[in-house]
C-alpha positions as CSV (number, residue, x, y, z in Angstrom):
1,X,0.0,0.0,0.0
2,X,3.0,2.3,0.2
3,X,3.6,2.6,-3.2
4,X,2.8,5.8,-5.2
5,X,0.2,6.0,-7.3
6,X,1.5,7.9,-10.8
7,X,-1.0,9.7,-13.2
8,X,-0.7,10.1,-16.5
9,X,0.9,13.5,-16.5
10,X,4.0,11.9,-14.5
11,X,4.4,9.0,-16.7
12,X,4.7,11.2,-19.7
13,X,7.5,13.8,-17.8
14,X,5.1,16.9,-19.5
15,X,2.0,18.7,-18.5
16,X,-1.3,18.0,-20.2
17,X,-0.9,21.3,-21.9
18,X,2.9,21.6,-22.8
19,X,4.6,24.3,-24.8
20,X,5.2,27.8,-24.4
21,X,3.1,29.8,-21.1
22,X,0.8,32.7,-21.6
23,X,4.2,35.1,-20.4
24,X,5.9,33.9,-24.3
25,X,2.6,34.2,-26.3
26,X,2.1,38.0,-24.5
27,X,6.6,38.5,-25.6
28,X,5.6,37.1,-29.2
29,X,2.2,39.0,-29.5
30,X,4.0,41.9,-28.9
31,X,7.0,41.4,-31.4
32,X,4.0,40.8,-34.0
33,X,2.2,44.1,-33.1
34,X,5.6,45.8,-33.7
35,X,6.1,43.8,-37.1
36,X,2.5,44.4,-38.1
37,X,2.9,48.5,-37.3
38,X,6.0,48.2,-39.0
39,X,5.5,46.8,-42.3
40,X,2.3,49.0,-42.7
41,X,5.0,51.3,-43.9
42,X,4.2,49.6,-47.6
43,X,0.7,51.0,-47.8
44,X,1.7,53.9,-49.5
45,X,3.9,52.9,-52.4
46,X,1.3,50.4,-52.9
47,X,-1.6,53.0,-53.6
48,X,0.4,54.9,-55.6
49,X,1.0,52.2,-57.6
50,X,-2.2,51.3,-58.0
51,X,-3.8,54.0,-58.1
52,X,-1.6,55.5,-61.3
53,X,-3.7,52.0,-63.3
54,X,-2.3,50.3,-66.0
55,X,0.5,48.0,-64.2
56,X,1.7,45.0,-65.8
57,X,1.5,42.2,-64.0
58,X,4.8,41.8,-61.7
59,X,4.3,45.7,-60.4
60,X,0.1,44.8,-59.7
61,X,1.3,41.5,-57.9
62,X,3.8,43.4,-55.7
63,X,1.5,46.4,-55.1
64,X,-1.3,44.0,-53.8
65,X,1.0,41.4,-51.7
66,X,3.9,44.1,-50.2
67,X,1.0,46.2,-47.7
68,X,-0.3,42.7,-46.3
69,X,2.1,42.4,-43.9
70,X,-0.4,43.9,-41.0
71,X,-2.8,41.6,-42.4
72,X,-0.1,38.7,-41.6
73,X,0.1,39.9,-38.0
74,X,-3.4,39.8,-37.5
75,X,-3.6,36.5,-38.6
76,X,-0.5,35.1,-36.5
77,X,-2.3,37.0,-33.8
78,X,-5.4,35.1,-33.9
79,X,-4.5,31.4,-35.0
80,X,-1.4,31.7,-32.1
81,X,-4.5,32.5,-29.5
82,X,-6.5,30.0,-31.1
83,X,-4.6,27.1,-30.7
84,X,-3.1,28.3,-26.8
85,X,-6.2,28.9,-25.6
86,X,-7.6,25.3,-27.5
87,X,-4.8,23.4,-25.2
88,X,-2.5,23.4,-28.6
89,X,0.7,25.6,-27.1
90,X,3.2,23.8,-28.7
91,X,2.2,25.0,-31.9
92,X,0.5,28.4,-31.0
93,X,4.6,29.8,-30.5
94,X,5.2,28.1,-34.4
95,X,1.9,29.6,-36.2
96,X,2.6,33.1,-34.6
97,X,6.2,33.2,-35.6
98,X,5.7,31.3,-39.3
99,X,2.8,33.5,-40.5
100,X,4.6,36.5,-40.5
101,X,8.4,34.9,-41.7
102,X,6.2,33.4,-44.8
103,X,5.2,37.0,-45.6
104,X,8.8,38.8,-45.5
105,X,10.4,35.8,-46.9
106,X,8.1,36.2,-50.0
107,X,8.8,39.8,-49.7
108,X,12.3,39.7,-49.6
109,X,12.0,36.4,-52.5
110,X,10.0,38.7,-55.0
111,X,12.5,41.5,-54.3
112,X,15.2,39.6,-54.8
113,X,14.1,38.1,-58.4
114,X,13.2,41.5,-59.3
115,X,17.1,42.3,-58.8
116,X,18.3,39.1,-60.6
117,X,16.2,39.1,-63.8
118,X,14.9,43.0,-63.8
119,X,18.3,44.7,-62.5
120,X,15.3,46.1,-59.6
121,X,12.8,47.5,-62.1
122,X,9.3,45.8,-61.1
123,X,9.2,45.2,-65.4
124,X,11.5,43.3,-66.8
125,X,11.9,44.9,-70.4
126,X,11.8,41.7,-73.3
């Protein structure tokens, strides 16, 4: 009779609910706010663009994908909460971190074409 009696949450060494606590999710939301306020900076070149009409292509897709990076926030914001507060915080830290590095890495992917095949002119002249 002297012999402990182990639950489920000792046997496995974690917590029912293991991953990051609320105190990284509050750091992380607030990195993304800054990110979010940040790239909102792109806005304005991207009316301009599109508001002067008649863009080929590569210069409509730019203007239309470069000012979402606020929306990309958001969205980290909300799936990260999501999945903490539905007992998923392992991957609430990954979805708020990923959502946004998808974004600037196809930011910084389209820029960097642009340079290689345009010499950094948004038309690349045949």
């Amino acid at each position: 009779m002297g012999r402990h009696v182990q639950d489920e949450t000792d046997e496995a060494g974690t917590s029912p609910a293991s991953g990051p606590g609320r105190a990284w999710l509050i750091s992380a939301s607030l990195v993304i706010i800054a990110f979010g306020v940040a790239s909102s900076v792109m806005w304005e070149p991207a009316w301009r663009m599109l508001g002067g009409g008649g863009l080929p292509v590569p210069a409509a897709v730019f203007a239309v994908y470069s000012p979402c990076g606020p929306l990309a926030a958001l969205l980290a914001l909300v799936i990260g909460w999501l999945r903490f507060n539905g007992g998923q915080r392992g991957s609430a830290l990954k979805w708020m971190i990923a959502i946004p590095v998808v974004w600037l890495i196809g930011l910084l992917g389209w820029l960097a074409a642009l340079q290689a095949f345009c010499d950094g002119a948004l038309v690349c002249a045949a």
